[in-house]
Each structure stands twice: as structure tokens, then as C-alpha cells.
C-alpha positions as CSV (number, residue, x, y, z in Angstrom):
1,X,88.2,98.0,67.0
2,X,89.7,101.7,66.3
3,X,87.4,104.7,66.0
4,X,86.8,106.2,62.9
5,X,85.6,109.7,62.5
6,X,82.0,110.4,61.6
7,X,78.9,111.8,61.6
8,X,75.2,111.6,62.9
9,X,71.7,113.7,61.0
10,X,69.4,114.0,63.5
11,X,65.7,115.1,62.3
12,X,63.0,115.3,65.3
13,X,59.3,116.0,64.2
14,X,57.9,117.0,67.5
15,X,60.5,118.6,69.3
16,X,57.9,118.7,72.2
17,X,57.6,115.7,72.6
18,X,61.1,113.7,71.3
19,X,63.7,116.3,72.4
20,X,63.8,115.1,76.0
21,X,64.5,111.8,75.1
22,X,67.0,112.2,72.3
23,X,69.0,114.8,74.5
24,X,69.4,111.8,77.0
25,X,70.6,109.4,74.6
26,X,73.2,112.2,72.9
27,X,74.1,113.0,76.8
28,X,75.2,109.4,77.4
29,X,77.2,109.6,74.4
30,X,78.7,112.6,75.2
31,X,82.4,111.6,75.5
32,X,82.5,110.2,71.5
33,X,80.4,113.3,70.3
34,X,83.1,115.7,69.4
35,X,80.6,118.4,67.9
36,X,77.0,119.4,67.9
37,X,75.0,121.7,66.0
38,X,71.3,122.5,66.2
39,X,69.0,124.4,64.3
40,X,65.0,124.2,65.7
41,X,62.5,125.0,62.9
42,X,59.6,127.0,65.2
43,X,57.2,127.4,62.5
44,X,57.0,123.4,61.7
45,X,58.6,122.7,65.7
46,X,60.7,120.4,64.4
47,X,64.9,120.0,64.9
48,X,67.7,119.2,62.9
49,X,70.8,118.0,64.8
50,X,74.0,117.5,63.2
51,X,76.4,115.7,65.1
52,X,80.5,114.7,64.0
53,X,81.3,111.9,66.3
54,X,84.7,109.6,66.8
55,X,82.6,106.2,67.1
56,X,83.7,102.7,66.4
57,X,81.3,100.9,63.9
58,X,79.3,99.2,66.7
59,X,78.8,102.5,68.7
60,X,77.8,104.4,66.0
61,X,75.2,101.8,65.2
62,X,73.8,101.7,68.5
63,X,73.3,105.2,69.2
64,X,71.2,105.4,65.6
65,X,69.2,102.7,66.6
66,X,68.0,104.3,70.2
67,X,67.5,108.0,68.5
68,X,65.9,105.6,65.7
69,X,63.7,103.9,67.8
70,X,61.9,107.1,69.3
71,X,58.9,108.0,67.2
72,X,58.9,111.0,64.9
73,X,62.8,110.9,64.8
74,X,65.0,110.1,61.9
75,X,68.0,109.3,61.6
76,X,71.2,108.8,59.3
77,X,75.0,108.5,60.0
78,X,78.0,107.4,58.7
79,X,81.8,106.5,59.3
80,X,85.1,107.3,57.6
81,X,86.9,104.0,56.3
82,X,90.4,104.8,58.0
């Protein structure tokens, strides 16, 4: 299946507590991650991560479901069609 180009919103509610584990899980995606931005909220300490990926439909999928899976995270992404 061909890559499409995409991208990946990350929000983390406790960025205590989730950061560690959703910087693992981007990390072993590293290679399809073609960009990442993001912008920590002190006064709530809370993240948003903006990530523009090259992902076939099934990667994509599993990477939101593992940075899903973590509590206090959301997250939404999306692929080109071509």
C-alpha cells in the first residue's frame, strides 16, 4: 500500500505525566514523521503536538491508537486520498 501524506493533532492533558510515553511512541515512528511542532501550555500544563506524517493508512491508524490509548491524550489525524 503507497504512503499518502498526512497529519497527526496531538493534545496531552498532563504533560507530566503522558509526555514520556507519547515521546516514545512518536520516537519509534520517527522515520514516517516528516515534521513536528509543539507548543506546551504552562499555565493549564498541557501540550499540543502537531505532526505531518507520510503514513500508509494502516500505520497511521496504529500510531493514533497507541497515543490514543494513553490517558489524558487525544488524538486526531488524517490522510491525503492520492
Amino acid at each position: 500500500m503507497d504512503k499518502r501524506l498526512g497529519f497527526v493533532g496531538i493534545i496531552i492533558e498532563d504533560r507530566k505525566k503522558s509526555a514520556p510515553l507519547v515521546n516514545k511512541i512518536l520516537s519509534d515512528y520517527g522515520d514516517e514523521i516528516l515534521a513536528r511542532v509543539g507548543l506546551p501550555h504552562k499555565q493549564r500544563n498541557c501540550s499540543v503536538i502537531t505532526l505531518t506524517v507520510e503514513m500508509t493508512p494502516d500505520e497511521i491508524g496504529s500510531l493514533a491508537g497507541k497515543l490514543g490509548a494513553i490517558q489524558g491524550v487525544a488524538v486526531k489525524s488524517s490522510l491525503g486520498k492520492v
